[in-house]
C-alpha positions as a Markdown table, in Angstrom:
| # | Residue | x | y | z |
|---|---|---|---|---|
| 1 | Unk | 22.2 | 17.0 | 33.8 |
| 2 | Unk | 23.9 | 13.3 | 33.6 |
| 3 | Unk | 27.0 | 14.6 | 35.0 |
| 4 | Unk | 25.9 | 17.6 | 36.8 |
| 5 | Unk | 26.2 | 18.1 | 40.8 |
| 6 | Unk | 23.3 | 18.8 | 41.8 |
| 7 | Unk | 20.9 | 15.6 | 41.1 |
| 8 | Unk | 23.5 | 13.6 | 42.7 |
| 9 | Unk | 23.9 | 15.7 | 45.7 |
| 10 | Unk | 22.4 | 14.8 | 49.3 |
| 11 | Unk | 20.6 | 17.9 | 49.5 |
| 12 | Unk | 21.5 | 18.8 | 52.9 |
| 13 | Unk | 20.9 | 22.1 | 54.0 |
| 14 | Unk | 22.6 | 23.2 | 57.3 |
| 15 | Unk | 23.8 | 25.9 | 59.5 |
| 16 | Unk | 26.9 | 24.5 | 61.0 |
| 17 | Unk | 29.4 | 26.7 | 59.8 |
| 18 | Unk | 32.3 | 28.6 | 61.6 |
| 19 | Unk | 31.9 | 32.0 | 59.7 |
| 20 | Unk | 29.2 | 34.2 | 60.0 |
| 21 | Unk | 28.8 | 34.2 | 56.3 |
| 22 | Unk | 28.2 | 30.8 | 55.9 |
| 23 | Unk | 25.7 | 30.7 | 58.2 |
| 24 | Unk | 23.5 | 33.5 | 57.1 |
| 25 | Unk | 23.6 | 31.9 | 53.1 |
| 26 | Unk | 22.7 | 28.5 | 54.8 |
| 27 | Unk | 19.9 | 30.5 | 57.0 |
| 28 | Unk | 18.9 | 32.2 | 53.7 |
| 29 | Unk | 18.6 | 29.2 | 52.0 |
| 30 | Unk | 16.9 | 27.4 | 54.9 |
| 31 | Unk | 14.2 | 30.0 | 54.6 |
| 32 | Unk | 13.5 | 29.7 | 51.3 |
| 33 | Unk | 13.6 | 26.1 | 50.2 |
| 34 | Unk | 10.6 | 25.8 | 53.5 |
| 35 | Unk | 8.7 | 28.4 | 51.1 |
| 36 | Unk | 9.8 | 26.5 | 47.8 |
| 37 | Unk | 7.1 | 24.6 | 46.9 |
| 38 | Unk | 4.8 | 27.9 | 47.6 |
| 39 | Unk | 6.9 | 30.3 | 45.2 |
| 40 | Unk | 8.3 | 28.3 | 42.9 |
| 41 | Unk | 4.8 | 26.5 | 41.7 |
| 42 | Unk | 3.9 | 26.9 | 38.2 |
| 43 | Unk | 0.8 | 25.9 | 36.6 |
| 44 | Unk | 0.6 | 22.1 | 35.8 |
| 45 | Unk | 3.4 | 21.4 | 37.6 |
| 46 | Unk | 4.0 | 20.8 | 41.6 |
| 47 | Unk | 7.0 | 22.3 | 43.0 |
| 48 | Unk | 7.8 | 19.8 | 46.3 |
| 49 | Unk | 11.4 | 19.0 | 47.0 |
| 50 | Unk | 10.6 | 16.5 | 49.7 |
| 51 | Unk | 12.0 | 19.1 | 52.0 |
| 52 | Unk | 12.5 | 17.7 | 55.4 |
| 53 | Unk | 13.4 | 19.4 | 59.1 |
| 54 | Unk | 14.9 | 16.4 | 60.4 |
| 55 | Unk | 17.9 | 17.9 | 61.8 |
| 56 | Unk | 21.4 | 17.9 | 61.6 |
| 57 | Unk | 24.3 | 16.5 | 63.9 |
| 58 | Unk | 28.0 | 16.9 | 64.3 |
| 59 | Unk | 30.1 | 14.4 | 66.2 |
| 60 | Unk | 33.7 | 15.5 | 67.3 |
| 61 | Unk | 35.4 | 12.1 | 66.9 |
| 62 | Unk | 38.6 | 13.1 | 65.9 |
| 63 | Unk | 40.1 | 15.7 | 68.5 |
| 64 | Unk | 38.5 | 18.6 | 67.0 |
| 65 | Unk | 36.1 | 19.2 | 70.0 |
| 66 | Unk | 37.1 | 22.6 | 70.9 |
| 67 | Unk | 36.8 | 24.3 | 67.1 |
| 68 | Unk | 33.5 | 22.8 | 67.5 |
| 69 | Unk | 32.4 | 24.1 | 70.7 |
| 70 | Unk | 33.5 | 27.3 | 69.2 |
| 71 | Unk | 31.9 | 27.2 | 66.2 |
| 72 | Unk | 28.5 | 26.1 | 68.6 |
| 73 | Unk | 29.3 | 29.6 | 70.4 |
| 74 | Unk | 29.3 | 31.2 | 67.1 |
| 75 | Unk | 25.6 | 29.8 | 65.7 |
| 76 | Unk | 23.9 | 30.2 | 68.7 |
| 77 | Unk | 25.1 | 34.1 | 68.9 |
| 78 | Unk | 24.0 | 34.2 | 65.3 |
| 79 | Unk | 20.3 | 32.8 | 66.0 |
| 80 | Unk | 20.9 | 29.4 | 65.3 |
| 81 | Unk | 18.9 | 26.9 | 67.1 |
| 82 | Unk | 21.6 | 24.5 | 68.4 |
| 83 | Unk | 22.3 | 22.3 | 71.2 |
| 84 | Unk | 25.5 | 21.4 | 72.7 |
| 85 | Unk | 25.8 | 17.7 | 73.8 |
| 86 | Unk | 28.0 | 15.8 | 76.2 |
| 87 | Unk | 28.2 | 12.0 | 75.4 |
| 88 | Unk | 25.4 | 11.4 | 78.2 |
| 89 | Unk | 23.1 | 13.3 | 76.1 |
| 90 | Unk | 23.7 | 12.3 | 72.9 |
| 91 | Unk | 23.0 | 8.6 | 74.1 |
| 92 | Unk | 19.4 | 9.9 | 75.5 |
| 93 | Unk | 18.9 | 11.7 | 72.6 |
| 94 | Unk | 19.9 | 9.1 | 69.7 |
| 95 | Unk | 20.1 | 5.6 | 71.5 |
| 96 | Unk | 21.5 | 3.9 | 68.1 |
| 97 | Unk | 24.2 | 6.2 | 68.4 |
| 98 | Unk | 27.2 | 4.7 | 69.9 |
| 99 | Unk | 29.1 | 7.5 | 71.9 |
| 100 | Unk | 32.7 | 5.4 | 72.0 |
| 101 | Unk | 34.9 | 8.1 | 70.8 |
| 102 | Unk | 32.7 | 11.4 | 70.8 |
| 103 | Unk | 34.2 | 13.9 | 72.9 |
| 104 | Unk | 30.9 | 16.0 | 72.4 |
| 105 | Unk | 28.6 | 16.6 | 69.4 |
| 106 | Unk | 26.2 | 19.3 | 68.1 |
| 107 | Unk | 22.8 | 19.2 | 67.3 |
| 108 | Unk | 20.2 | 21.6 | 64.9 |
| 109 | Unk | 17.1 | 20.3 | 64.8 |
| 110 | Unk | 15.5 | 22.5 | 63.0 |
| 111 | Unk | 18.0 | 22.1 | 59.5 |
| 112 | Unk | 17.5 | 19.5 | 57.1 |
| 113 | Unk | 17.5 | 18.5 | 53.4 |
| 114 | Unk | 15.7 | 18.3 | 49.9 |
| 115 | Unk | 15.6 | 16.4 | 46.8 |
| 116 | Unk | 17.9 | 18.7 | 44.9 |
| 117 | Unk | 16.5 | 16.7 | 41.6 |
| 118 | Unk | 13.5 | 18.1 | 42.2 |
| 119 | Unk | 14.7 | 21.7 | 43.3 |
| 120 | Unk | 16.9 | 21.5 | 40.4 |
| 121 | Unk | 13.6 | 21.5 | 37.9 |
| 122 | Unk | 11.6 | 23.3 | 40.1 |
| 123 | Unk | 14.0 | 26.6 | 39.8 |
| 124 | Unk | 14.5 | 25.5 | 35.5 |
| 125 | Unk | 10.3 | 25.6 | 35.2 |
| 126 | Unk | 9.9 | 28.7 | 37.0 |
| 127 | Unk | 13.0 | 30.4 | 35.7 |
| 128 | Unk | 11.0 | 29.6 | 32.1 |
| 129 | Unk | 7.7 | 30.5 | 33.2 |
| 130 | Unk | 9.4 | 33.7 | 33.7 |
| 131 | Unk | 10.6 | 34.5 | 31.2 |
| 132 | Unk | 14.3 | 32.7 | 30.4 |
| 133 | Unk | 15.7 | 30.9 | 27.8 |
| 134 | Unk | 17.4 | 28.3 | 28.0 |
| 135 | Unk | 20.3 | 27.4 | 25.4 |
| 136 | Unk | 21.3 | 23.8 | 25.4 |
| 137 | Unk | 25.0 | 23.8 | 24.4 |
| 138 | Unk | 28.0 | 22.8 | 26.1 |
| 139 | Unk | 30.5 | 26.1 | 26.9 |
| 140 | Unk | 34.4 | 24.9 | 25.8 |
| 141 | Unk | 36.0 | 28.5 | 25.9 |
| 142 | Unk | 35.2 | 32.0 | 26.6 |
| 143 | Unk | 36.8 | 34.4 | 24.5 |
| 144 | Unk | 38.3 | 38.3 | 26.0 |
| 145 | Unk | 38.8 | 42.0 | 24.5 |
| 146 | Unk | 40.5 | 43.8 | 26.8 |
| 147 | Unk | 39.6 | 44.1 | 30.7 |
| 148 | Unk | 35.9 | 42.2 | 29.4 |
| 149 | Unk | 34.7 | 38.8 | 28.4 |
| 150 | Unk | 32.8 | 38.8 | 25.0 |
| 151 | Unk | 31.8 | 35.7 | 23.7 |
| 152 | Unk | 31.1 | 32.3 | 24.7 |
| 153 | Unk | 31.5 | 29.3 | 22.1 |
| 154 | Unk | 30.1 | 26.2 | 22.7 |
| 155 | Unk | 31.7 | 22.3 | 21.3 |
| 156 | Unk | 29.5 | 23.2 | 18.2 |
| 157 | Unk | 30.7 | 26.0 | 16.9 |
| 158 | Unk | 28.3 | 28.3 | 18.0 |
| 159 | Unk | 29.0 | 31.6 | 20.1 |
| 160 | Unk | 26.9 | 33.7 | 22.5 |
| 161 | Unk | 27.4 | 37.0 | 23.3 |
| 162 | Unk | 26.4 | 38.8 | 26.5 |
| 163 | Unk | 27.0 | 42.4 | 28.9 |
| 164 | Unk | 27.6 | 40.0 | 31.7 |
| 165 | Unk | 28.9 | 36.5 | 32.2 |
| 166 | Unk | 28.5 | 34.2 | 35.4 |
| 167 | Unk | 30.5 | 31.7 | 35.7 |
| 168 | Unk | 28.0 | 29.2 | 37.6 |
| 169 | Unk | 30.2 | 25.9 | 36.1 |
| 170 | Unk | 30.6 | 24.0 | 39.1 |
| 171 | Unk | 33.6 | 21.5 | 39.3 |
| 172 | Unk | 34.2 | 22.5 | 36.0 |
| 173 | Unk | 35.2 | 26.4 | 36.8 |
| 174 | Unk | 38.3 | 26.4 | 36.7 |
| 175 | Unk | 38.7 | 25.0 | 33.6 |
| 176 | Unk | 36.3 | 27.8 | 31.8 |
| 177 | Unk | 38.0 | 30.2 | 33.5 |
| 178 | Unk | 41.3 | 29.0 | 32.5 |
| 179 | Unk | 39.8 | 30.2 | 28.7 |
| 180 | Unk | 40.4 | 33.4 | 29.6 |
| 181 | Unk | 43.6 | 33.5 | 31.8 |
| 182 | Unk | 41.9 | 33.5 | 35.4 |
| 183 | Unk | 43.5 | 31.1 | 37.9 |
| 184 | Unk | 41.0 | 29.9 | 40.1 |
| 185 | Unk | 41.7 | 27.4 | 43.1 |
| 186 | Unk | 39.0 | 24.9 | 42.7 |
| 187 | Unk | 39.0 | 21.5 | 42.1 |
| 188 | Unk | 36.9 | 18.8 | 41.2 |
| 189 | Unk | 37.1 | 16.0 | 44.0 |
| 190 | Unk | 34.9 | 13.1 | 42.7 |
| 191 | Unk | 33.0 | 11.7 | 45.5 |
| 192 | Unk | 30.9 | 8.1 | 45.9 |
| 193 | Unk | 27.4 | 7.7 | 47.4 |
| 194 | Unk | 25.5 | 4.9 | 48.6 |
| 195 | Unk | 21.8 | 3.8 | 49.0 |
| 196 | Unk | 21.4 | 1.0 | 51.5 |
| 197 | Unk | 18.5 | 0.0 | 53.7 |
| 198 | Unk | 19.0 | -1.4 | 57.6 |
| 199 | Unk | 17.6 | -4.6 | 58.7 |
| 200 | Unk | 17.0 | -3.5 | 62.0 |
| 201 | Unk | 15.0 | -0.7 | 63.4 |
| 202 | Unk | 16.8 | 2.6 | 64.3 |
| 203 | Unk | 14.9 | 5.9 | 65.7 |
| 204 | Unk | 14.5 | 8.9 | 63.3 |
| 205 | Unk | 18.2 | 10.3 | 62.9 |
| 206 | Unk | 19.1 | 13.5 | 61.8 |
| 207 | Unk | 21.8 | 14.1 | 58.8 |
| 208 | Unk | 24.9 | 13.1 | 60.7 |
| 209 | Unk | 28.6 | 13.8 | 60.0 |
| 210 | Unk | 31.7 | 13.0 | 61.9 |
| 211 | Unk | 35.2 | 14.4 | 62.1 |
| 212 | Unk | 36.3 | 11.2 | 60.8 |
| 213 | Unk | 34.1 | 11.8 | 57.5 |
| 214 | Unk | 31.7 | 9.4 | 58.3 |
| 215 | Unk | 28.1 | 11.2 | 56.6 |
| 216 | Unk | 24.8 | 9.5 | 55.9 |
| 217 | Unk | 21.0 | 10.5 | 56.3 |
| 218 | Unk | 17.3 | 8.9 | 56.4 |
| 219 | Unk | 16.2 | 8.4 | 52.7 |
| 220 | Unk | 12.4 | 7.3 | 52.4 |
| 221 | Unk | 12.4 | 3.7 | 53.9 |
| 222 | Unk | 16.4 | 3.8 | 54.2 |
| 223 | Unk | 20.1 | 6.3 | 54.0 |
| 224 | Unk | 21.8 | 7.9 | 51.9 |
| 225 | Unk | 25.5 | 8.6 | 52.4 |
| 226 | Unk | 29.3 | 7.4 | 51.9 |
| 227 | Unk | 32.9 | 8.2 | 53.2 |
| 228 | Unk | 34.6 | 10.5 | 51.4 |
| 229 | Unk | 38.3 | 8.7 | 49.8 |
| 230 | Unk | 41.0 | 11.7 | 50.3 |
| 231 | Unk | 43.8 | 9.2 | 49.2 |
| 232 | Unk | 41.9 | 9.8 | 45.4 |
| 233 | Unk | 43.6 | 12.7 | 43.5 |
| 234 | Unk | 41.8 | 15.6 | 42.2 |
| 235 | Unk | 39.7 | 14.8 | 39.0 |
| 236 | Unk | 37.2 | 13.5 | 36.9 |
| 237 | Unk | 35.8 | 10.1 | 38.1 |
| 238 | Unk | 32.6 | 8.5 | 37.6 |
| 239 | Unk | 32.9 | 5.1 | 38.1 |
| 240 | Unk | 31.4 | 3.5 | 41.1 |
| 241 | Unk | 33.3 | 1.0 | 43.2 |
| 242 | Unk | 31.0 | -0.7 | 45.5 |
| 243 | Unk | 33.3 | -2.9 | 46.8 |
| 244 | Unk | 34.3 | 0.0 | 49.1 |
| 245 | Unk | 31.1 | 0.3 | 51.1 |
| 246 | Unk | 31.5 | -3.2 | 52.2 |
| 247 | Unk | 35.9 | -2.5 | 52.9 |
| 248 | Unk | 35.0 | 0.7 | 54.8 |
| 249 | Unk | 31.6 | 2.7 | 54.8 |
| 250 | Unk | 29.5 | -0.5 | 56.3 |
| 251 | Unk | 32.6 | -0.6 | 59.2 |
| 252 | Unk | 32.0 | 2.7 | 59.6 |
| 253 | Unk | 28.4 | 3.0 | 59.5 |
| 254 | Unk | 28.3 | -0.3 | 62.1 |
| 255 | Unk | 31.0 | 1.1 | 64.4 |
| 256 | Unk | 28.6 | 4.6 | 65.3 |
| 257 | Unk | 25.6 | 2.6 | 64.4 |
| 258 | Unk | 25.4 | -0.8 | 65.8 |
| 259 | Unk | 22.0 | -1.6 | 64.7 |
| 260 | Unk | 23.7 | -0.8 | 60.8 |
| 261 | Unk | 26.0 | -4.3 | 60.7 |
| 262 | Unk | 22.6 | -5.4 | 59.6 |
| 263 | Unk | 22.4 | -3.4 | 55.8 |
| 264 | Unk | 21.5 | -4.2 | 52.7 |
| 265 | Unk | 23.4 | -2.2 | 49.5 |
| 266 | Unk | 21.0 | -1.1 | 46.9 |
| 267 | Unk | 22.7 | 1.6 | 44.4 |
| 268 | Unk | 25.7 | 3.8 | 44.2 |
| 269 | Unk | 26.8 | 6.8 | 41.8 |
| 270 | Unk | 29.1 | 9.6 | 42.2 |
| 271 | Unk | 29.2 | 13.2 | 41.8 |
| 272 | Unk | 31.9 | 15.9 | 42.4 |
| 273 | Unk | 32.7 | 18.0 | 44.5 |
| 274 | Unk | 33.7 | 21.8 | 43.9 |
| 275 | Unk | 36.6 | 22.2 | 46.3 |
| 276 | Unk | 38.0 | 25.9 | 47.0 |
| 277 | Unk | 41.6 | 24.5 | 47.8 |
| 278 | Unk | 42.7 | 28.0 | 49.5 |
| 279 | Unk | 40.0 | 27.9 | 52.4 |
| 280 | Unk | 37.2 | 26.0 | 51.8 |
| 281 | Unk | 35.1 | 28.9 | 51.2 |
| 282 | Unk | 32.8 | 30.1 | 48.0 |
| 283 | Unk | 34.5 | 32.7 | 45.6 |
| 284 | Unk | 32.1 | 34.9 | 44.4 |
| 285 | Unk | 31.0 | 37.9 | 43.1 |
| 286 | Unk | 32.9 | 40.5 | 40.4 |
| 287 | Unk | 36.3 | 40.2 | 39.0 |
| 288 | Unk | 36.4 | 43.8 | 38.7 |
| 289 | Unk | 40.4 | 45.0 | 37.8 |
| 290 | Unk | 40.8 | 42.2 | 35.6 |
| 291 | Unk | 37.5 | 41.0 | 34.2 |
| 292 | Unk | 35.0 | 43.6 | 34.8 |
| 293 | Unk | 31.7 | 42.0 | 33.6 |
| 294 | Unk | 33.3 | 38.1 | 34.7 |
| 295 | Unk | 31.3 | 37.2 | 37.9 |
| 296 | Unk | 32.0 | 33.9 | 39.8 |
| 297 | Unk | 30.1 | 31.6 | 42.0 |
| 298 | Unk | 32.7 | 28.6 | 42.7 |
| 299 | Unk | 34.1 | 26.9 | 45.0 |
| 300 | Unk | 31.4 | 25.7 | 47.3 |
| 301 | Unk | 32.8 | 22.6 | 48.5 |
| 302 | Unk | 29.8 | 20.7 | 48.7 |
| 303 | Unk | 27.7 | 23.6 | 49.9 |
| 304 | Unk | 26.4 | 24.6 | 46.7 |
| 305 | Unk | 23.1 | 23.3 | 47.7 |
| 306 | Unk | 22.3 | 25.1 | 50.8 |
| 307 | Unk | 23.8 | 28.4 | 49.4 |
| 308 | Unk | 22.5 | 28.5 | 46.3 |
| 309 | Unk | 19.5 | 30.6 | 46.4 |
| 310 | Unk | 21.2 | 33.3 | 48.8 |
| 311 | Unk | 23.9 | 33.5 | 46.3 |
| 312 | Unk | 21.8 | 33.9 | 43.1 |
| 313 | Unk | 20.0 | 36.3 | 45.0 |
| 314 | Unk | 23.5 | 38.6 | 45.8 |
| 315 | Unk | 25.1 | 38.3 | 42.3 |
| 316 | Unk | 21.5 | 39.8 | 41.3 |
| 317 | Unk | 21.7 | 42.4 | 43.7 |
| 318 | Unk | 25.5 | 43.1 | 42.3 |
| 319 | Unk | 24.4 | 43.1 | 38.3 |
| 320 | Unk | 21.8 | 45.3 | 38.9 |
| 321 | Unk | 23.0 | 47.5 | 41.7 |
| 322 | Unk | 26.8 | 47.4 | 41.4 |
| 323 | Unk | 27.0 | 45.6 | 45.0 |
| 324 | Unk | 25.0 | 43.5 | 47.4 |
| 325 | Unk | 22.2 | 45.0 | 49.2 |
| 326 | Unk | 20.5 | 42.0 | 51.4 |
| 327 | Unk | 24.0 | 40.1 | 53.2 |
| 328 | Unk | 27.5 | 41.3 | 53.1 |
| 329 | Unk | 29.0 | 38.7 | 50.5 |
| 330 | Unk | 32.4 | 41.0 | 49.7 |
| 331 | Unk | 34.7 | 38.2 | 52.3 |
| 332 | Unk | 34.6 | 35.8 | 49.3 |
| 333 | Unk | 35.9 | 37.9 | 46.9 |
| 334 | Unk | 38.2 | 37.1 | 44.2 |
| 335 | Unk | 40.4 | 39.6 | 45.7 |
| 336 | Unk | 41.1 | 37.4 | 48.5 |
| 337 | Unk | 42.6 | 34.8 | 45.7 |
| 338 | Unk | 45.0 | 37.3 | 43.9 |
| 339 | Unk | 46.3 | 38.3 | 47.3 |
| 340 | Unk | 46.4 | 34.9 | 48.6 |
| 341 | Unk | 44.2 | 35.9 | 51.9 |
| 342 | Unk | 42.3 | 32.6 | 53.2 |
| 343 | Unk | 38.8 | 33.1 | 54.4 |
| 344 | Unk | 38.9 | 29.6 | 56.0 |
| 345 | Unk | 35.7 | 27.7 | 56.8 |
| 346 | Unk | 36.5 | 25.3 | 60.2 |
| 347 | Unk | 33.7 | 23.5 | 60.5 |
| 348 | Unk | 33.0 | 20.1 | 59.3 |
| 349 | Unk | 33.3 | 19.9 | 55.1 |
């Protein structure tokens, strides 16, 4: 798992999304990593992710203030615990926050984040308490007959047949898929991160993004967080710069956070992003028409996380049942790819 996304993820787990969807995944998932360390618990080993209700917060910084009061109106008819917040407020609320610039933020308090590390071998040691097996190999090509996938060959040689193949790959979907002539619209975007303590104190904070990409959180006795670079093309990159946090994450974090000038840079590593370039939104579920027993889970965009168990839990549902039976996952459909029909998240990425 050296490369893979998860371990190097932030772990947030949110419901601030503009489509319905999104938000009943994220509640889904929100539900179920609070019950993790109950249900996933095997003997001899503990299943805590460190999961934390600390809260999330959206700043509109950079004119988008109406999409997100809409996309407020939209949560809170869903259920979602959220609070509208004029600048006024946010300063009461979060007094190291410096409102210069925010037109109005949003506030759930009751979302927050995990260790993925440690959900990542929490759901591997249950999934082999269980019952699976798990093949370490690493998948170069998958190989067709007809309207079906048949074999999988790994960079040794060896192949694995199956009824049914999930394409679970990450940033590296579209490549696998490529094996077998499917076009998917993802790409990897390789994004830095940055552990760095404050000299000064600061209240409990929330996971905070901005519209101008600005995202950190509270990390045991400091953050965790970065600033996305968009400039950087699409691709593999793991090499960490962290020249950049002093050129333009410390300005950033010092500018909304005065008490940050005052930070102290400890580590930095990247990971990558799984960007659905048509909306923003997951592709999953069947490629029925033109790979019957092919089903996808791609294209989360950074959301992989916090939708992760309600999609595992719908691509179950489909194997078994022949569709899904808890939430209506059909919107992210491969369909909407062949007929090139966005399904646009509008929230914060």
């Amino acid at each position: 798992y050296t490369h893979a996304a998860t371990p190097l993820a932030n772990g947030g787990i949110r419901r601030l999304f503009s489509l319905p969807e999104n938000i009943q995944m994220a509640d889904f998932g929100l539900s179920f990593y609070q019950r993790f360390s109950k249900d996933m618990r095997v003997e001899g080993h503990s299943a805590d992710i460190g999961f934390r209700r600390q809260g999330y917060l959206f700043l509109s910084d950079n004119g988008g203030a109406a999409q997100m009061e809409e996309n407020f109106r939209m949560q809170e008819s869903m259920g979602v615990p959220v609070t509208l917040l004029n600048p006024t407020e946010l300063s009461r609320r979060f007094p190291s926050v410096k409102t210069t610039g925010v037109d109005l933020a949003v506030l759930s308090d009751q979302d927050g984040w995990i260790d993925p590390h440690a959900a990542l071998m929490g759901f591997r040691r249950k999934a082999i308490a269980s019952g699976v097996t798990y093949q370490e190999a690493e998948v170069i090509r998958l190989e067709k007959a007809g309207n079906a996938v048949r074999r999988a060959h790994d960079k040794d040689g060896a192949t694995f047949e199956a009824d049914v193949f999930i394409n679970a790959s990450g940033a590296w979907c579209a490549e696998l898929a490529q094996t077998v002539d499917l076009e998917l619209p993802v790409e990897p975007m390789s994004r830095e991160s940055y552990f760095f303590r404050c000299g000064e104190a600061v209240e409990p904070l929330p996971f905070i993004k901005t519209e101008t990409d600005l995202a950190f959180r509270p990390e045991g006795q400091g953050y965790v967080g970065g600033v996305p670079d968009w400039s950087e093309k699409p691709g593999w990159n793991f090499s960490v710069a962290p020249e950049r946090f002093n050129s333009v994450v410390w300005p950033a974090l010092a500018e909304r956070i005065p008490a940050m000038q005052s930070l102290k840079l400890e580590r930095s590593w990247r990971g990558h992003y799984a960007r659905s370039v048509l909306d923003y939104s997951p592709i999953l579920g069947p490629c029925h028409g033109v790979l019957d027993n092919f089903f996808l889970a791609n294209g989360f965009s950074g959301h992989g996380i916090m939708h992760a168990p309600a999609v595992g839990m719908g691509l179950a549902e489909y194997v078994v049942e022949g569709a899904y039976q808890t939430l209506g996952l059909d919107c992210f459909g491969y369909r909407r790819i062949l007929e090139n029909r966005p399904y646009r998240e509008k929230g914060i990425i």
